[in-house]
MDTraj code that builds the backbone (N, CA, C; nanometers):
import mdtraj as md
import numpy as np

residues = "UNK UNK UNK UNK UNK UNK UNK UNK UNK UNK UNK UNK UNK UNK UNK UNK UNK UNK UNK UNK UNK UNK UNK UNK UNK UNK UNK UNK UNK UNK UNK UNK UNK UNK UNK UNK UNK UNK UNK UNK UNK UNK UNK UNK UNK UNK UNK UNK UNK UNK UNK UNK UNK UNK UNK UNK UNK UNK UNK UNK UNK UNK UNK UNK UNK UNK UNK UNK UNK UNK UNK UNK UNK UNK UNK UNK UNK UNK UNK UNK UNK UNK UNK UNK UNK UNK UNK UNK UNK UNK UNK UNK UNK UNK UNK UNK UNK UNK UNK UNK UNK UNK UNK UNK UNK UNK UNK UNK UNK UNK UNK UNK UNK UNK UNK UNK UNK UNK UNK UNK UNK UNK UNK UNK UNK UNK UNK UNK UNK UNK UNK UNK UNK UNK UNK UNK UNK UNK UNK UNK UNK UNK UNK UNK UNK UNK UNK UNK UNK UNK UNK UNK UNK UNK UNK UNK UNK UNK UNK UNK UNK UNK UNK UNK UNK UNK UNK UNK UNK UNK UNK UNK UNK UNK UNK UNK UNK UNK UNK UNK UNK UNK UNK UNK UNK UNK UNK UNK UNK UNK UNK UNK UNK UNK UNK UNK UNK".split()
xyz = np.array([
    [6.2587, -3.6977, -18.7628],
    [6.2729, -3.7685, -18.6377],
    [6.1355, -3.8016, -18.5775],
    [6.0733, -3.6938, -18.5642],
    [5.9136, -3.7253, -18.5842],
    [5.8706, -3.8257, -18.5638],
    [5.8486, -3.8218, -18.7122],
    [5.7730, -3.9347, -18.8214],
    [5.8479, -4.1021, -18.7588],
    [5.9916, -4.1221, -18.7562],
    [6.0374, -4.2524, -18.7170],
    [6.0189, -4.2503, -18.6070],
    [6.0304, -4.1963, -18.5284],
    [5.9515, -4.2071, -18.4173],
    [5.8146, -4.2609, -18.3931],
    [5.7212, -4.1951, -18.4509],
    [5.5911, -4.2876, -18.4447],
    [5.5844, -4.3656, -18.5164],
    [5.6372, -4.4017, -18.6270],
    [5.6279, -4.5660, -18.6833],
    [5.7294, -4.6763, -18.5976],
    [5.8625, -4.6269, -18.4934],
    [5.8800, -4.6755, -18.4597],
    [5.7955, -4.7604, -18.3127],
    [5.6967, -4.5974, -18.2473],
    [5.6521, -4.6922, -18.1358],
    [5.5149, -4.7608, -18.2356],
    [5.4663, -4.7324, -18.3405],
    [5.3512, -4.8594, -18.3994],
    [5.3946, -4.9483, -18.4285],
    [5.5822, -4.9874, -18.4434],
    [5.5848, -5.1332, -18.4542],
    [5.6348, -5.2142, -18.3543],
    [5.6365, -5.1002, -18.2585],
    [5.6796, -5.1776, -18.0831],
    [5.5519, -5.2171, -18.0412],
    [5.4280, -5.1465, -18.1521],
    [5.2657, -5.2064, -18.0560],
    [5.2092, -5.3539, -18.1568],
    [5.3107, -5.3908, -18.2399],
    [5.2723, -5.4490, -18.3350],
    [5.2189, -5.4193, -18.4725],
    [5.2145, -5.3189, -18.4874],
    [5.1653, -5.2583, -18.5823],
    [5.1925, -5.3022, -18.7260],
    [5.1423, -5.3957, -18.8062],
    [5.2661, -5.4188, -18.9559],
    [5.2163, -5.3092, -19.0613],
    [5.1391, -5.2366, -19.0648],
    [5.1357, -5.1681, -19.2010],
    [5.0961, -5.0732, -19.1444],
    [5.1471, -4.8969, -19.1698],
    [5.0953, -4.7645, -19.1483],
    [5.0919, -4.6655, -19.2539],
    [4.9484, -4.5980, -19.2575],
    [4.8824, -4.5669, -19.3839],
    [4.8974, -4.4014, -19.3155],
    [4.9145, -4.3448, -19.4274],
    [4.8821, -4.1523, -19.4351],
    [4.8253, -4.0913, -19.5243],
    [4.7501, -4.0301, -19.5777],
    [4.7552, -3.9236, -19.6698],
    [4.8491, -3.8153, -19.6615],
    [4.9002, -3.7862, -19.7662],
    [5.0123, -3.6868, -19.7742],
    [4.9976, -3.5848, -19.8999],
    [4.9954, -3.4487, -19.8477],
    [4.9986, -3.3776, -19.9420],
    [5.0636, -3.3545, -20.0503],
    [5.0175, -3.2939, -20.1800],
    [5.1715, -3.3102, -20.3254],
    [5.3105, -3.3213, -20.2688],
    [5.3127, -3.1524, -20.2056],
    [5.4569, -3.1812, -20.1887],
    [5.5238, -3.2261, -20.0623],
    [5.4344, -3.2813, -20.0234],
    [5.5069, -3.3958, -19.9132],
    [5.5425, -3.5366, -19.9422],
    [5.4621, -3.5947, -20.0742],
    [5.5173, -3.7086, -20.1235],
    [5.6407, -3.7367, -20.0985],
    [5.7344, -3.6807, -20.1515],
    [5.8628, -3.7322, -20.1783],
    [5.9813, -3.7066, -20.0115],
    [5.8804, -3.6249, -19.9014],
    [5.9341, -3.6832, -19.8303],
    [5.9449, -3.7703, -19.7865],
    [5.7852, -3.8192, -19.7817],
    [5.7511, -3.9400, -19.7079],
    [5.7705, -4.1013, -19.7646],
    [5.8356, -4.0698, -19.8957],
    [5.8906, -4.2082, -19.9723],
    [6.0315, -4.2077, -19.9253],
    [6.0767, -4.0598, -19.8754],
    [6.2615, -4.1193, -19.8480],
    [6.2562, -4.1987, -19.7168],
    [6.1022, -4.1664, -19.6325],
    [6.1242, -4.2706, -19.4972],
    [6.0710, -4.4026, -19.5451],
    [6.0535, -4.4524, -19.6884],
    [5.9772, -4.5573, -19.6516],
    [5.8371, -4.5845, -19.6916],
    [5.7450, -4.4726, -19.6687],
    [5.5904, -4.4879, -19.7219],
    [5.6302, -4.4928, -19.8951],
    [5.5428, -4.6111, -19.9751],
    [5.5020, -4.5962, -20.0902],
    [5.3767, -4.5488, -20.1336],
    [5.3386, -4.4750, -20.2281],
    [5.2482, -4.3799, -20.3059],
    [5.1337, -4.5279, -20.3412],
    [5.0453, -4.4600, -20.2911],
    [4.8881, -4.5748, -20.3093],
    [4.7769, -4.5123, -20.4300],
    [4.6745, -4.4734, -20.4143],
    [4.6344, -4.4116, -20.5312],
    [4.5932, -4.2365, -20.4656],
    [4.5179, -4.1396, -20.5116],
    [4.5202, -4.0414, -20.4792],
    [4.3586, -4.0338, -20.4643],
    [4.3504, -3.8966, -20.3013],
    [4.1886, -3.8794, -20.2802],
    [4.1726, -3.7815, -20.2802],
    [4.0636, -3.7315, -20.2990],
    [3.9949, -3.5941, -20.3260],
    [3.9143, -3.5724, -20.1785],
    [3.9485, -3.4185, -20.1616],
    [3.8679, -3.3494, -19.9932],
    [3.7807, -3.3103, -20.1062],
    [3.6533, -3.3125, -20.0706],
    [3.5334, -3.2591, -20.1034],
    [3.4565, -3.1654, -20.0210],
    [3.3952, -3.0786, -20.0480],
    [3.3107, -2.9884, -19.9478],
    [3.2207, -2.9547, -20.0271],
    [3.0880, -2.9291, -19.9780],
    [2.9778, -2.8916, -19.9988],
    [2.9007, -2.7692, -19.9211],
    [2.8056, -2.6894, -19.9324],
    [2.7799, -2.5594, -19.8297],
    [2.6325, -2.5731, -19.8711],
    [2.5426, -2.5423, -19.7360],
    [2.3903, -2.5375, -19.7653],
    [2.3184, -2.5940, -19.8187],
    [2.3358, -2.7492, -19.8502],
    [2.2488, -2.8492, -19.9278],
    [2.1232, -2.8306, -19.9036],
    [2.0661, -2.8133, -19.9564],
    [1.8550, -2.7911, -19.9029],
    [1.8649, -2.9589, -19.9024],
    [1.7160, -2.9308, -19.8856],
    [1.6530, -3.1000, -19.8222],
    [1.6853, -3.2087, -19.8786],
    [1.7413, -3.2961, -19.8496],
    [1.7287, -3.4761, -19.9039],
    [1.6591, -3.5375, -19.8409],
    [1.6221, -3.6434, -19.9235],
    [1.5387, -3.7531, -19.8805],
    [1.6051, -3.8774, -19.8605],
    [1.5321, -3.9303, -19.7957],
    [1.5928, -4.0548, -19.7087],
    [1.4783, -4.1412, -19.7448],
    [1.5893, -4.2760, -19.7498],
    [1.5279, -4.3986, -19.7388],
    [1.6053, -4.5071, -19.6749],
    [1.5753, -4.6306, -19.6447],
    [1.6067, -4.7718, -19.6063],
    [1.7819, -4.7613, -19.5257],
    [1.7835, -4.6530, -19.4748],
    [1.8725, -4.6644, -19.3665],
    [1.8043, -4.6540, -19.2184],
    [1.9096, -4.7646, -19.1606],
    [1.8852, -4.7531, -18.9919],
    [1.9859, -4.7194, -18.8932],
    [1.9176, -4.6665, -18.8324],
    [2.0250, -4.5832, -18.6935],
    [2.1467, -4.7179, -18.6715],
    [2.2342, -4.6749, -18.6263],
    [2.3755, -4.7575, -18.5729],
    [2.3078, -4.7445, -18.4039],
    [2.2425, -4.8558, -18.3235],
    [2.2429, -4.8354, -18.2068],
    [2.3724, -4.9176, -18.1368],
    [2.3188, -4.9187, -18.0350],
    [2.4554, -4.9988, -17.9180],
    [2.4851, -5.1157, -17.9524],
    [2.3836, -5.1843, -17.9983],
    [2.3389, -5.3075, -17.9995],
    [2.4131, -5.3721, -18.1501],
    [2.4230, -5.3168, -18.2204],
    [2.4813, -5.3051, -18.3328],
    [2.6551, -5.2684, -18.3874],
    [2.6834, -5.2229, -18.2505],
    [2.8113, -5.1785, -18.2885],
    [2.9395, -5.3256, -18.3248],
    [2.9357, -5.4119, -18.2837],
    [3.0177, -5.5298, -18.2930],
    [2.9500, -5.6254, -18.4543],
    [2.8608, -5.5699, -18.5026],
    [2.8362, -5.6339, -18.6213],
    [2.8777, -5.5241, -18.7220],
    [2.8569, -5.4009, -18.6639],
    [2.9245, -5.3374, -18.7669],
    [3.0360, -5.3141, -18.7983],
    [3.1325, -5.3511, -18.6737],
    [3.3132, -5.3434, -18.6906],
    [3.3735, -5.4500, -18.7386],
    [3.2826, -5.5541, -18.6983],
    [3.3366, -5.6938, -18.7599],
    [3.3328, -5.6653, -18.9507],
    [3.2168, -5.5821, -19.0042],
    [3.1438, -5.6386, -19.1298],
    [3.3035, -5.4912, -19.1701],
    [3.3263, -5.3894, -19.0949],
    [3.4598, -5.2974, -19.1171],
    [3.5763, -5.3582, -19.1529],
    [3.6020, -5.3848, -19.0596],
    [3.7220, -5.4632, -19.0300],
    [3.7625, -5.5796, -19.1654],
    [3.6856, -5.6381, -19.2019],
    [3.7021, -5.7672, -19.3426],
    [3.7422, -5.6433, -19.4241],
    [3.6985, -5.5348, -19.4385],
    [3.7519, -5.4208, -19.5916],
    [3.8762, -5.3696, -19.5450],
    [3.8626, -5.2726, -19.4465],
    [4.0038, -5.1868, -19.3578],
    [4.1156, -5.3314, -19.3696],
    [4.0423, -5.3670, -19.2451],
    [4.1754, -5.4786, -19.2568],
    [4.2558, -5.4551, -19.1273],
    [4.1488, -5.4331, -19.0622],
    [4.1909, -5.3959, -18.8858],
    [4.0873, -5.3489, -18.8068],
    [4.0872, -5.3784, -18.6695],
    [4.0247, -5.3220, -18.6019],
    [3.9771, -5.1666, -18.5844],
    [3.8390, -5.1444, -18.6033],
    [3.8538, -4.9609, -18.6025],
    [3.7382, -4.9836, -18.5193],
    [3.7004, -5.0767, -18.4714],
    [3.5907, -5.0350, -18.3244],
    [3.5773, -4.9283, -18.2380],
    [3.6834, -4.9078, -18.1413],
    [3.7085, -4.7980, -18.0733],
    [3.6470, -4.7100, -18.1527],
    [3.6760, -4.6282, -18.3239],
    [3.6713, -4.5259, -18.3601],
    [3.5525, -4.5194, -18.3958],
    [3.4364, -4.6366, -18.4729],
    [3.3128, -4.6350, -18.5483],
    [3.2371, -4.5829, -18.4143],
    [3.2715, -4.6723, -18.2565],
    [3.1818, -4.6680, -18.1906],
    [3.1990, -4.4727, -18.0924],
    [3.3188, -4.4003, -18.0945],
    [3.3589, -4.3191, -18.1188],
    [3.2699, -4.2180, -18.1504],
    [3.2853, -4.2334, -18.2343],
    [3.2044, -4.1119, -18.3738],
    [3.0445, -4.1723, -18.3444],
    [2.9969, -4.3247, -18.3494],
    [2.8826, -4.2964, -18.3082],
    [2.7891, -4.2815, -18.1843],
    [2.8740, -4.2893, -18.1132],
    [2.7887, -4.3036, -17.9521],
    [2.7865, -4.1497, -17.9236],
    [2.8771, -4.0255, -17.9794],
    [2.8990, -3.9040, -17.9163],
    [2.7776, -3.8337, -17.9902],
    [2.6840, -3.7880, -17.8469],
    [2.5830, -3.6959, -17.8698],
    [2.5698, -3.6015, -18.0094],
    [2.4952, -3.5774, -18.1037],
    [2.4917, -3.5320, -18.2036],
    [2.5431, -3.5829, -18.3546],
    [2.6119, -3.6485, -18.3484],
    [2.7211, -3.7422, -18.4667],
    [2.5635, -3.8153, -18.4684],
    [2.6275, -3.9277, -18.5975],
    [2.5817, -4.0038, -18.7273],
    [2.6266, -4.1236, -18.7555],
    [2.4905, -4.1991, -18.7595],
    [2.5929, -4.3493, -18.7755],
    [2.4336, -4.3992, -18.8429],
    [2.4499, -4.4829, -18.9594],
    [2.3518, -4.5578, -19.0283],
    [2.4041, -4.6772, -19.1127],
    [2.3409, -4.7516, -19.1099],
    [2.3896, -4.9186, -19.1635],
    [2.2326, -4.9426, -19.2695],
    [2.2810, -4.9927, -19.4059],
    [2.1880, -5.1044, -19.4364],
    [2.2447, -5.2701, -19.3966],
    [2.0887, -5.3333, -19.4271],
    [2.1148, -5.4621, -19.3807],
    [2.0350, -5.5518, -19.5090],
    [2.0800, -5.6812, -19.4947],
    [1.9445, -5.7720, -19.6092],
    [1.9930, -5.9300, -19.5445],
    [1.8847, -5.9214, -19.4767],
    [1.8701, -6.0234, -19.4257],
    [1.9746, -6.0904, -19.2947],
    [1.9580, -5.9862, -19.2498],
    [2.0460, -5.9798, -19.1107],
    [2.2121, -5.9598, -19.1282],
    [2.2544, -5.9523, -19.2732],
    [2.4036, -5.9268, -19.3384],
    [2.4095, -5.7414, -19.3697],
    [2.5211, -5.7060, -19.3068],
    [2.5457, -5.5663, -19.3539],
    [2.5667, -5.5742, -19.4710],
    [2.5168, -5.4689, -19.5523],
    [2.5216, -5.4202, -19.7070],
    [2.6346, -5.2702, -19.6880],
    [2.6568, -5.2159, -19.5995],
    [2.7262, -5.0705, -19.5509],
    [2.7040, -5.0319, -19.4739],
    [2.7826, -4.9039, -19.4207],
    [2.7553, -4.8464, -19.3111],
    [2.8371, -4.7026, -19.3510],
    [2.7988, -4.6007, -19.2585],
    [2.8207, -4.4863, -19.2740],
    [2.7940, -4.4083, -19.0858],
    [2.9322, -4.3571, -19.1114],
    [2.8883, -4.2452, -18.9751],
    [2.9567, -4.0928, -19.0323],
    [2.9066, -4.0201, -18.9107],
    [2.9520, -3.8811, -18.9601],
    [2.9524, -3.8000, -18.8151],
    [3.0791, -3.7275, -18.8753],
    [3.1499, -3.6388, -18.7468],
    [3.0839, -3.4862, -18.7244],
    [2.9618, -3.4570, -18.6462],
    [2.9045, -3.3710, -18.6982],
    [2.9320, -3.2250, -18.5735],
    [2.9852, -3.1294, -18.6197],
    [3.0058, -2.9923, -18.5175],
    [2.8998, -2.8885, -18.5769],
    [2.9369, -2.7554, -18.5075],
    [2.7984, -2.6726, -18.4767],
    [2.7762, -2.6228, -18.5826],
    [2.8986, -2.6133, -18.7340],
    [2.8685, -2.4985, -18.8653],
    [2.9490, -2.5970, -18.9379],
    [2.9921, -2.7028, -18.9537],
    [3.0578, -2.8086, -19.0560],
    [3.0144, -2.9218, -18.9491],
    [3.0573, -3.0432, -19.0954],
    [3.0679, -3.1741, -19.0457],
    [3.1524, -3.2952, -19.1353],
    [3.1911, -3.3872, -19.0973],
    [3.2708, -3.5070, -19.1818],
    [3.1847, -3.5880, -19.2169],
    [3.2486, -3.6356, -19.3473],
    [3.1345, -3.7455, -19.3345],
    [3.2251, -3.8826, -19.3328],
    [3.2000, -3.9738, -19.3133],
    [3.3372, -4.1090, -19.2871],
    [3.3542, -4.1622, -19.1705],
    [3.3522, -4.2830, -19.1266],
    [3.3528, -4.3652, -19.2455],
    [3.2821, -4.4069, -19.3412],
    [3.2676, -4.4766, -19.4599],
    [3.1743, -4.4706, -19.5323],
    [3.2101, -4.6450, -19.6115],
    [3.1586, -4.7613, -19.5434],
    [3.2012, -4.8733, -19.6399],
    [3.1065, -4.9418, -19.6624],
    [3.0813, -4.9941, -19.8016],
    [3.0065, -5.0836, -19.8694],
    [3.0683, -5.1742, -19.9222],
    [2.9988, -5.2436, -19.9419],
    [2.9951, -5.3959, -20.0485],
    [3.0381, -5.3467, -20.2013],
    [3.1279, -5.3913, -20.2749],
    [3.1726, -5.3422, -20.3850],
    [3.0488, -5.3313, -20.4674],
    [3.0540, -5.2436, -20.5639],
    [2.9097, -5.2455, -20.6524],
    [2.7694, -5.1671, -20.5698],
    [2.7902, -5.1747, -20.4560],
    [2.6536, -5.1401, -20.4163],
    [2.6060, -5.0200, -20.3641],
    [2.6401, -4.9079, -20.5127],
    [2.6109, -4.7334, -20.4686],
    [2.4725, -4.7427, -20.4533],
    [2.3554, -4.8450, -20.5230],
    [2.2457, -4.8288, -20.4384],
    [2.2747, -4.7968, -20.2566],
    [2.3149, -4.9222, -20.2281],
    [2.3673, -4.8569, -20.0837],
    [2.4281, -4.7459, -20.0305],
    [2.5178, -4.7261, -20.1172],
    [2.6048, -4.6076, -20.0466],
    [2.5396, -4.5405, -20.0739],
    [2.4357, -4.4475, -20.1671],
    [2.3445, -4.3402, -20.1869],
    [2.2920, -4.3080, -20.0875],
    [2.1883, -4.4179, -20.0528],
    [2.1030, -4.4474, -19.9319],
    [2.1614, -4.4083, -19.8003],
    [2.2393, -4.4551, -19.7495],
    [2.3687, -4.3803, -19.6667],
    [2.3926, -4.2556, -19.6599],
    [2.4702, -4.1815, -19.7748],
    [2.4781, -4.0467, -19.8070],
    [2.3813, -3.9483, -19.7762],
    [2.2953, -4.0314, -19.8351],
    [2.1579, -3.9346, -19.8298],
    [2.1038, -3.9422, -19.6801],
    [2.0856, -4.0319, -19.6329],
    [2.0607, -4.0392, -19.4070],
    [2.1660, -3.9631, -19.3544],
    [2.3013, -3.9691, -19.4004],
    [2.3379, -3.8719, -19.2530],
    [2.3181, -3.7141, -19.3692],
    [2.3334, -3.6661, -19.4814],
    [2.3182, -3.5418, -19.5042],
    [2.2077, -3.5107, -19.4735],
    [2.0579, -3.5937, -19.5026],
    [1.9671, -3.5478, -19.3836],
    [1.9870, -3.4513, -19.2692],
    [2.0448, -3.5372, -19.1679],
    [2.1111, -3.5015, -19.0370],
    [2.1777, -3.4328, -19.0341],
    [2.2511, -3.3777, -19.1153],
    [2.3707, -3.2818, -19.1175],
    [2.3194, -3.1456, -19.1321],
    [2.2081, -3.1545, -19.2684],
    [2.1350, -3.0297, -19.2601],
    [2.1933, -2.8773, -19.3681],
    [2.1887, -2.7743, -19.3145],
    [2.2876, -2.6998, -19.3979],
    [2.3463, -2.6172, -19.3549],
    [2.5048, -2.7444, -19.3348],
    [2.6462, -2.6933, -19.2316],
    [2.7051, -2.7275, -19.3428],
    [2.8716, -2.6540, -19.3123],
    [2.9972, -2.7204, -19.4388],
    [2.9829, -2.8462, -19.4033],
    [3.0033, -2.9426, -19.5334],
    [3.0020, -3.0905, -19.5237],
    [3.1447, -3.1181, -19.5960],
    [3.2258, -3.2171, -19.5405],
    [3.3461, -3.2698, -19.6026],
    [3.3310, -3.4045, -19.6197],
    [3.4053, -3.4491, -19.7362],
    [3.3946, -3.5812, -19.7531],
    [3.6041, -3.6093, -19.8345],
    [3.5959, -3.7544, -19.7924],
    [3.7392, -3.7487, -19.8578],
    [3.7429, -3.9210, -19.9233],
    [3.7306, -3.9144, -20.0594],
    [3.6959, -4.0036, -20.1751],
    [3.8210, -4.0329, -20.2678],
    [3.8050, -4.1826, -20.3179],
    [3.8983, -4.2727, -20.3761],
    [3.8464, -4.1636, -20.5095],
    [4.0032, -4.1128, -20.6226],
    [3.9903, -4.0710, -20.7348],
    [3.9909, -4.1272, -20.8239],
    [3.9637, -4.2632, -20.7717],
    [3.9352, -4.3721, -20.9198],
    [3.7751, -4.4019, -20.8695],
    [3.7399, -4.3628, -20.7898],
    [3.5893, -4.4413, -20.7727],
    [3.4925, -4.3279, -20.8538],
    [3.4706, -4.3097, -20.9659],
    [3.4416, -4.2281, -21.0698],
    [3.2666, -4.2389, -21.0161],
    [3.2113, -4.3628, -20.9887],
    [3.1106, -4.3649, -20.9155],
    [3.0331, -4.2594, -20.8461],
    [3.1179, -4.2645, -20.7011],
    [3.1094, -4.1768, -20.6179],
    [3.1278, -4.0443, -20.6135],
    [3.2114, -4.0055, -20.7188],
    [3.2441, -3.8965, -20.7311],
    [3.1542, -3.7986, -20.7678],
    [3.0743, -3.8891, -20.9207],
    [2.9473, -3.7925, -20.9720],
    [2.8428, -3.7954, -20.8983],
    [2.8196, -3.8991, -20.7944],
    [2.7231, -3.9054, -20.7061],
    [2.7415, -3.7675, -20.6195],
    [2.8728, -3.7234, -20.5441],
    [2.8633, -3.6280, -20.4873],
    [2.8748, -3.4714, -20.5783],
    [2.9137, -3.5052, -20.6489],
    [2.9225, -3.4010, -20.7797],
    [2.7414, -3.3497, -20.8184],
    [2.6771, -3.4340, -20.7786],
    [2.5360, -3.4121, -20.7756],
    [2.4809, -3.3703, -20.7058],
    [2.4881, -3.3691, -20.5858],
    [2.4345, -3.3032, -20.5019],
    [2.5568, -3.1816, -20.4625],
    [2.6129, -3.1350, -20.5376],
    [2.6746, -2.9807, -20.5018],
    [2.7947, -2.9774, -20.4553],
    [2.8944, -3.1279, -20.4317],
    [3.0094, -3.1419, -20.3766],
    [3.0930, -3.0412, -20.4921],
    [3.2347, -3.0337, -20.4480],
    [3.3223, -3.0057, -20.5238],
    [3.4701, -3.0124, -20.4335],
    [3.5569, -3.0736, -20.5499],
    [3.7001, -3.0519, -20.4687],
    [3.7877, -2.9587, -20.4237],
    [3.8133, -2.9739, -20.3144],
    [3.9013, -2.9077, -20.2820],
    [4.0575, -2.9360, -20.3438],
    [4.0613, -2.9726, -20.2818],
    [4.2330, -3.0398, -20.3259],
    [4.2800, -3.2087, -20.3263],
    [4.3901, -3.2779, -20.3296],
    [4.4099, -3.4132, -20.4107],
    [4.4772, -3.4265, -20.2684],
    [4.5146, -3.5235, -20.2029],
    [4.6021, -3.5980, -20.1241],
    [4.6172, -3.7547, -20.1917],
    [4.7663, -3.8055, -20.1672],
    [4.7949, -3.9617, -20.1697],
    [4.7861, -4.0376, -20.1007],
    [4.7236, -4.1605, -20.0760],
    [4.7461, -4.2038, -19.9915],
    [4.8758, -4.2855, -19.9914],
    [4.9159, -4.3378, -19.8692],
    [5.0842, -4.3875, -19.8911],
    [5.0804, -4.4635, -19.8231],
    [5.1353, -4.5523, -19.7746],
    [5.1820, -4.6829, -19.6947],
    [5.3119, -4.7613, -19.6857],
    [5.3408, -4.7959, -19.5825],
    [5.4718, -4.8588, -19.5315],
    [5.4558, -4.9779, -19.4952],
    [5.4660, -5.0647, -19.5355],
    [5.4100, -5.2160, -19.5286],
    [5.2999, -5.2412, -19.6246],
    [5.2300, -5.3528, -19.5570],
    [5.1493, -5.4072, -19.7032],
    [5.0221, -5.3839, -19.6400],
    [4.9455, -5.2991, -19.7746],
    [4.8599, -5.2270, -19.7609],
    [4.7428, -5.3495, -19.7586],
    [4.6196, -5.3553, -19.6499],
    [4.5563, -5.4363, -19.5788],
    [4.3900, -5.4070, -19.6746],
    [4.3829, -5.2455, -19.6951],
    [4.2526, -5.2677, -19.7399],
    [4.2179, -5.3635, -19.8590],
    [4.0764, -5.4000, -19.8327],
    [4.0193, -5.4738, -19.9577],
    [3.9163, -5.3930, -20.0538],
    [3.8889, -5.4616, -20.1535],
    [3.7999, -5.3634, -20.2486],
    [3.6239, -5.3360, -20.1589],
    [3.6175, -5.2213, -20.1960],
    [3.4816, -5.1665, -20.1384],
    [3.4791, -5.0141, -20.1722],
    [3.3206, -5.0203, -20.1584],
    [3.3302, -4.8396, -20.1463],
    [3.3419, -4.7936, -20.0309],
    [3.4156, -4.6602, -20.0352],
    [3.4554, -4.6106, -19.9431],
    [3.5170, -4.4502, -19.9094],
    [3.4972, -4.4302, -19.7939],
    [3.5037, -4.2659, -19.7638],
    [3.6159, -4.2993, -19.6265],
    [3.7293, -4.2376, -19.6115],
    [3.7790, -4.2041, -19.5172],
    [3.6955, -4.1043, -19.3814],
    [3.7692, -4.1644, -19.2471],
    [3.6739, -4.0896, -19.1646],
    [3.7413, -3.9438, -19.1811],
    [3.8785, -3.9139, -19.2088],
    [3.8856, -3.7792, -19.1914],
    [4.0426, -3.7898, -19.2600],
    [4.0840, -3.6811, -19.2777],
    [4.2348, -3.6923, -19.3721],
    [4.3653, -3.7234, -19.2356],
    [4.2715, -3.6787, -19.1277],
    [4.4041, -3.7269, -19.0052],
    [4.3534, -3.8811, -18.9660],
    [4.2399, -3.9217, -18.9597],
    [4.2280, -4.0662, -18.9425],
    [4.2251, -4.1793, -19.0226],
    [4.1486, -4.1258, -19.1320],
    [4.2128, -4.2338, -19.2287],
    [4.0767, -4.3330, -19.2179],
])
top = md.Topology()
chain = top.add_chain()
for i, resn in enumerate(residues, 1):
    res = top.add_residue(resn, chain, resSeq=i)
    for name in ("N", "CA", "C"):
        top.add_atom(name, md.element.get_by_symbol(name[0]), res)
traj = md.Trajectory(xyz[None], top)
């Protein structure tokens, strides 16, 4: 009752497509309401990373926030302003963008508390883990050595050994699922968190 319940008031707000991650054995509840099975993501965590180095990322200022939701929004496939600017305007959090030639190449923010932190959102230009590295590597900078979470596409084999390199490891698998027609486009990418998506 729940669950139809809140998909019912997201399609009284207009809402046409609503996305979840769902644990193994919650799959098959969440297909008798309706959500279909999308591909599956991996929670990642990491503990005490010593130092990284940083390069060719720049801070997410104020000034920046409407080029970076717009350059969001073409991949997601919806507005997530409220949330990028969210996560980056709040004292201590993480937000870094490359650029080339006044065009976003990615962006990355991170949800950062006093002994862990999130990392996500995390979107690039398809192909361009030069970028997303670069990214990765600026907010773990910043992050320092707290638990770090990350939550990654299990086909992006890419990303995976990238974080597999610097000391990640999985935790456990979630699906993602959807009820309507699923909006994202191809890119790399990190969820901001397994409840936001």
């Amino acid at each position: 009752m729940l669950v139809n319940h809140a998909v019912d008031y997201l399609r009284g707000m207009g809402v046409e497509t609503v996305g979840l991650f769902a644990y193994p054995q919650l799959k098959d509840f969440y297909s008798k309401l309706g959500f279909k099975p999308d591909i599956d993501f991996a929670l990642l965590c990491a503990e005490n990373l010593g130092p990284i180095e940083t390069a060719g990322a720049q801070t997410i200022e104020e000034s920046r926030f409407q080029k970076i939701s717009l350059f969001d929004s073409q991949f997601f496939g919806s507005d997530r302003s409220r949330l990028i600017e969210s996560i980056v305007s709040e004292p201590g959090n993480a937000g870094y963008y490359i650029s080339d030639r006044g065009h976003v190449l990615g962006y990355i923010a991170a949800t950062i508390y006093e002994s862990m932190a999130w990392l996500g959102p995390l979107i690039c230009l398809p192909s361009r883990y030069d970028v997303a590295g670069k990214l990765i590597s600026a907010v773990l900078a910043k992050i320092g050595r707290r638990r770090v979470y990350a939550v990654t596409s299990k086909t992006d084999s890419v990303l995976l050994d990238m974080f597999s390199s610097i000391a990640f490891k999985e935790e456990f698998t979630v699906t993602r699922m959807f009820m309507g027609i699923p909006e994202a486009k191809n890119c790399i990418y990190l969820a901001e968190s397994l409840e936001r998506g």
